[in-house]
N, C-alpha and C positions, 0 to 999 in steps of 0.2 A: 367064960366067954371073953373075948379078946374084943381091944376095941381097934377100930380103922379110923386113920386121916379122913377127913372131909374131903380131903385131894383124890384119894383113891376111890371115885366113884365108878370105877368100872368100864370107864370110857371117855370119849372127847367129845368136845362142845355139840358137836351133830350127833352121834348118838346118845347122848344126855337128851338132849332136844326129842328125839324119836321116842326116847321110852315115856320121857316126859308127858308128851301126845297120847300114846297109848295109856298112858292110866289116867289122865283125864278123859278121855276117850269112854273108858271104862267106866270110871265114876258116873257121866252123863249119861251112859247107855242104863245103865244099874239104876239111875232113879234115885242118888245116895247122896249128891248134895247137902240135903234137906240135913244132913244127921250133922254138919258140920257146923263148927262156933263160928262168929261173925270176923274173928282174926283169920282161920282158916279156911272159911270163902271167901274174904279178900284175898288172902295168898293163892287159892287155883285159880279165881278170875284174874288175877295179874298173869298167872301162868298160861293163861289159856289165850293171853293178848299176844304169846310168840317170839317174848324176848329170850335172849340168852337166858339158860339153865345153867347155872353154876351145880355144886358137886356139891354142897348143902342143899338150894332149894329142892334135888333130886331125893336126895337123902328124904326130905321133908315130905314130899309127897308119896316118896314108897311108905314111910310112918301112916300116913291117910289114908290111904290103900288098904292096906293091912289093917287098918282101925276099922275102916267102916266096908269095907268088900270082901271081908274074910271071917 
């Protein structure tokens, strides 16, 4: 497996932001919070307050997704 830059997330700052939305979106709808440690529901309540997504925090939440929505 190959690894990628934290820079190549796929997209720019508004679509970072959008996907960003939709998996927290998903997480809240799914009822899956609860499964998360107290670092990582500080990190989607900071994400869910609307700031700029960088191409790690993205990173970080599709990891989340995948951990607990799949």
């Amino acid at each position: 497996m190959g690894y990628h830059s934290l820079s190549d997330s796929g997209g720019d700052e508004d679509s970072r932001r959008v996907e960003a939305s939709r998996i927290l979106e998903l997480m809240t709808d799914l009822h899956v919070l609860g499964q998360l440690n107290a670092k990582e529901r500080n990190f989607v309540d900071k994400m869910a307050q609307g700031f700029p997504v960088t191409p790690g925090q993205l990173f970080w939440l599709r990891d989340l997704k995948t951990k607990i929505c799949e």
